[in-house]
N, C-alpha and C positions, 0 to 999 in steps of 0.2 A: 315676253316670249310665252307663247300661248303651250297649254299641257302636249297639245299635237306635237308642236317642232319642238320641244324639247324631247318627245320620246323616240322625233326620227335623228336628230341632232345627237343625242347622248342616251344609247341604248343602252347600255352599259348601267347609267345611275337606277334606271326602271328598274331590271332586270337588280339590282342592289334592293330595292327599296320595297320589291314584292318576297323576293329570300324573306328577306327582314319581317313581314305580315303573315307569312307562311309558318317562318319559323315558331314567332308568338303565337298564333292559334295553335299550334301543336301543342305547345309547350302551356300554355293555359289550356287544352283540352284536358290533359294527361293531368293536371291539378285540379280538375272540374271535380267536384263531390255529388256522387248522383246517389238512388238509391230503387231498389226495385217496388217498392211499396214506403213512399214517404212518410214522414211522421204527420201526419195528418187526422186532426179532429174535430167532427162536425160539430157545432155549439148545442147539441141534444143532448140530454140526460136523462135515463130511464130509472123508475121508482118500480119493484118486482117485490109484491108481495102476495103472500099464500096463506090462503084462509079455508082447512081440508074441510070437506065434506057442506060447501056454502054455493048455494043455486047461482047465479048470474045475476039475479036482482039483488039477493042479498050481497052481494061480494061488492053490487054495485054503490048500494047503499050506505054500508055499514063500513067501506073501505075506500073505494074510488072517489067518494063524494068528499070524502072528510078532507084525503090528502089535497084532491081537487084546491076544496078552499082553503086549505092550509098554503099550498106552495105557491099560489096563484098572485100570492103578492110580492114576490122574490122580481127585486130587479134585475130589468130588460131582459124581460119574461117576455117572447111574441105570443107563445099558443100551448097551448094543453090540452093534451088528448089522451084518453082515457081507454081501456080496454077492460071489460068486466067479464071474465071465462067462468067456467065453473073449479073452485077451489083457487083460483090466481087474479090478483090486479097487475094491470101495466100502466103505470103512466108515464106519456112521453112529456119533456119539457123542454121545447123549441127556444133559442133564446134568439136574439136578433146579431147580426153578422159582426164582427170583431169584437165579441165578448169574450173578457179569458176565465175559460171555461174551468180552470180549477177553482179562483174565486166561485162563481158560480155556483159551481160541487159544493163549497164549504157552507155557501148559505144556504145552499137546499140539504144539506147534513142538520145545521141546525133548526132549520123548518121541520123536518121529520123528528128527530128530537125532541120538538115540543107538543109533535104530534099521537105520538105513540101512543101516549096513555089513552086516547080518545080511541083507538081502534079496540076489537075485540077482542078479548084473553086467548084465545083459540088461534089469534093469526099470527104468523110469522113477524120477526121484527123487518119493516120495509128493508133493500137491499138496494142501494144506491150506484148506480155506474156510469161510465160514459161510455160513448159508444167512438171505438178507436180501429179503424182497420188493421194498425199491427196488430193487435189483441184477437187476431185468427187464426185457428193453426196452421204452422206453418210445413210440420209432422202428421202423418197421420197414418197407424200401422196396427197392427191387429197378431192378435196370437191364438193360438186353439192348443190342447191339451187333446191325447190320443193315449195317453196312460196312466193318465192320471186323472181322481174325480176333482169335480167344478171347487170345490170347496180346499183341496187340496193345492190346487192350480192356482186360485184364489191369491191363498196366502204365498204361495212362493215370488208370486207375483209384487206384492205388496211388499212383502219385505225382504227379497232381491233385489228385483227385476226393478223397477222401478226408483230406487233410492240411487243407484248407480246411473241409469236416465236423468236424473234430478243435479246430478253433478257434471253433466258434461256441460261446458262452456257454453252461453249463450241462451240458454235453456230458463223463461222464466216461470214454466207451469206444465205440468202434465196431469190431464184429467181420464180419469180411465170412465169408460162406456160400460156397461154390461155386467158380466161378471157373475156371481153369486157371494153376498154378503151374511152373516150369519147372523140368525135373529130369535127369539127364545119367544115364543107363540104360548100364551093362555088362554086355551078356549074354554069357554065359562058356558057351562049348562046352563039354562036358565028357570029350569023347572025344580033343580035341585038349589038354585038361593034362595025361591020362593020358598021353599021346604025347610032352608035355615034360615029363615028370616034373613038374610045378607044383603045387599047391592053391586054395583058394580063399583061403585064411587068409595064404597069400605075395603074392596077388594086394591083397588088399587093403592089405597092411603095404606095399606099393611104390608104391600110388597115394595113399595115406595119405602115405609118406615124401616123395614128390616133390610132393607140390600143399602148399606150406610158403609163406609169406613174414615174414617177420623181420630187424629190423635189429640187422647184428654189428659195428657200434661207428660213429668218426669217426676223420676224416682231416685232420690242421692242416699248416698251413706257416705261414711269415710272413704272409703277404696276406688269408688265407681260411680257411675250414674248412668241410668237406663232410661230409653223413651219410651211411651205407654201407649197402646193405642188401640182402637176398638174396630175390630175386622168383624164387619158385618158381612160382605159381600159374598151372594152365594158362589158357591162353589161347581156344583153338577144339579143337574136336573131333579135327583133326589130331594136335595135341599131344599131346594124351592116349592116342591110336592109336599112338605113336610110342615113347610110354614102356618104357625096357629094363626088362622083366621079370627076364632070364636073359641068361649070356652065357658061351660057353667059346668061346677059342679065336675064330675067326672065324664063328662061330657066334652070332649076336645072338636070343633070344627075346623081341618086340614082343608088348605089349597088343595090337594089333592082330591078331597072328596066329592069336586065340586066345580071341578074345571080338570081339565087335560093339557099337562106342560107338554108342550115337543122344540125338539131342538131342531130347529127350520131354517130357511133361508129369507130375506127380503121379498118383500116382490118385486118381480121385472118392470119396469118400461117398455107395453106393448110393442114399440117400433124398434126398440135395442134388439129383443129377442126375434124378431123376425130377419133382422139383418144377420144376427152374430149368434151362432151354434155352437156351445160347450165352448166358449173362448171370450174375451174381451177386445175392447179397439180401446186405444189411446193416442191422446192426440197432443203434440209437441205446440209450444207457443215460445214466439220470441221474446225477449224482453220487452215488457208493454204491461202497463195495467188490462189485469184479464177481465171478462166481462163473464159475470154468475152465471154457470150452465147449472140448471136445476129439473130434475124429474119431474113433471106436472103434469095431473090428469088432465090430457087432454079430452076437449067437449065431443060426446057421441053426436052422430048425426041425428038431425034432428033438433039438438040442445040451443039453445042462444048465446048468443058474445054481444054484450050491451057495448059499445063504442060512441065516445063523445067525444065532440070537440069542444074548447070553450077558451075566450080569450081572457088574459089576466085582468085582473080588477083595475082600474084607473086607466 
């Protein structure tokens, strides 16, 4: 009996047997696990490091080339490409299609690792990530201050606002944009170290040496015991104006004599400041390894971005 005459013979079993297929796709649609932006990660890994006030050639040099040949031998390695900005390296590292990418991460961790000492004292420790589409935010919301100053707003932000965002479910990062952070500025005459003989490099070893705090041991008797500890850390602007530089004789040479402390802020990120006035943005991320958002001087027009490509060794 052919599918035709059974379906005009016995309408009924059809009519049974499509219920039956109808039903199970419902019922396995409704079990179906979907997701609006899948867990999904391209086999790239990005190397971010920053080396301030370094031209594009040097940064090329002295940073991109090193890691170049360092990471280049990491297997099933396809391609390495390189970006040499002013003050920043980027290297990308392509691997080839079903490599598991945390392996991966782990050998180009300890490629970097043994790479570091060879970069320049001046440049940041490279900054390892993957690059993962959940790791985008999935938040993104902004606040301004109308009575209160940046610096005020600031903090309430920080140690409010924020720490309550950091607890609500689901939540595996919030990065704030903008803002004003607070930053204690020593502008150094430079006519007047010539005048005391000083530098800038003595200057810093002495404010470096004195803003300390550490504990040099304990104290018992019979009754009790106390902890001992050496609080070097300044306190107000005074303090630090006051700090001996130099001294012969009756003779005292003062930070203050010779530089001008002000109690300032950071600087901005041209493009932050232009979007966001007297306020901050923050941005929400889902559970997902986040990937470095970092402040970088970006290159003026005009400047160069050295980029290479180059395929691994063997």
């Amino acid at each position: 009996m052919t599918l035709t005459e059974l379906s005009i013979k016995r309408p009924s079993f059809i009519i049974v047997i499509f219920i039956i297929l109808i039903g199970g796709g419902l019922i396995s649609y409704n079990q179906l696990s979907y997701e609006l932006m899948p867990d999904f990660s391209p086999p790239v890994l990005t190397v971010t490091t920053t080396y301030p006030g370094a031209s594009p050639a040097t940064v090329e040099s002295q940073v991109s080339k090193p890691l170049e040949d360092g990471l280049s031998g990491i297997e099933n390695l396809d391609e390495v490409t390189s970006f040499s900005l002013e003050n920043a390296s980027v290297v990308l590292l392509e691997f080839k299609n079903g490599v598991d990418i945390n392996e991966a991460l782990q050998d180009a961790q300890r490629k970097i690792n043994a790479i570091e000492n060879n970069l320049p004292d001046n440049a940041s420790k490279p900054v390892l990530a993957k690059i993962e589409p959940n790791a985008s935010p999935v938040i993104q919301a902004s606040a301004v201050a109308t009575n209160m100053d940046n610096r005020s707003f600031m903090t309430l932000l920080n140690e409010q606002v924020l720490p309550q965002i950091k607890q609500v479910k689901g939540v595996a990062e919030v990065q704030v944009i903008g803002g004003e952070k607070r930053e204690i500025r020593v502008n150094v005459d430079k006519e007047k170290l010539k005048l005391y003989g000083l530098s800038l490099a003595s200057i810093n070893q002495a404010i470096a040496a004195a803003n300390v705090e550490f504990p040099t041991g304990k104290v018992k008797n019979t009754g009790e015991q106390m902890t001992v500890r050496l609080s070097g850390k300044f306190q107000s602007i005074a303090q630090l104006k006051d700090l001996v530089l130099s001294s012969s004789g009756t003779s005292v040479v003062k930070l203050g004599d010779v530089a001008d402390v002000a109690d300032n802020t950071e600087d901005r990120c041209p493009y932050v400041v232009s979007m966001v006035w007297k306020g901050l943005a923050s941005e929400s991320k889902s559970k997902a390894m986040p990937m470095p958002l970092k402040c970088l001087n970006l290159p003026k027009r005009g400047s160069r971005i050295w980029k290479k490509n180059s395929k691994p060794k063997g």
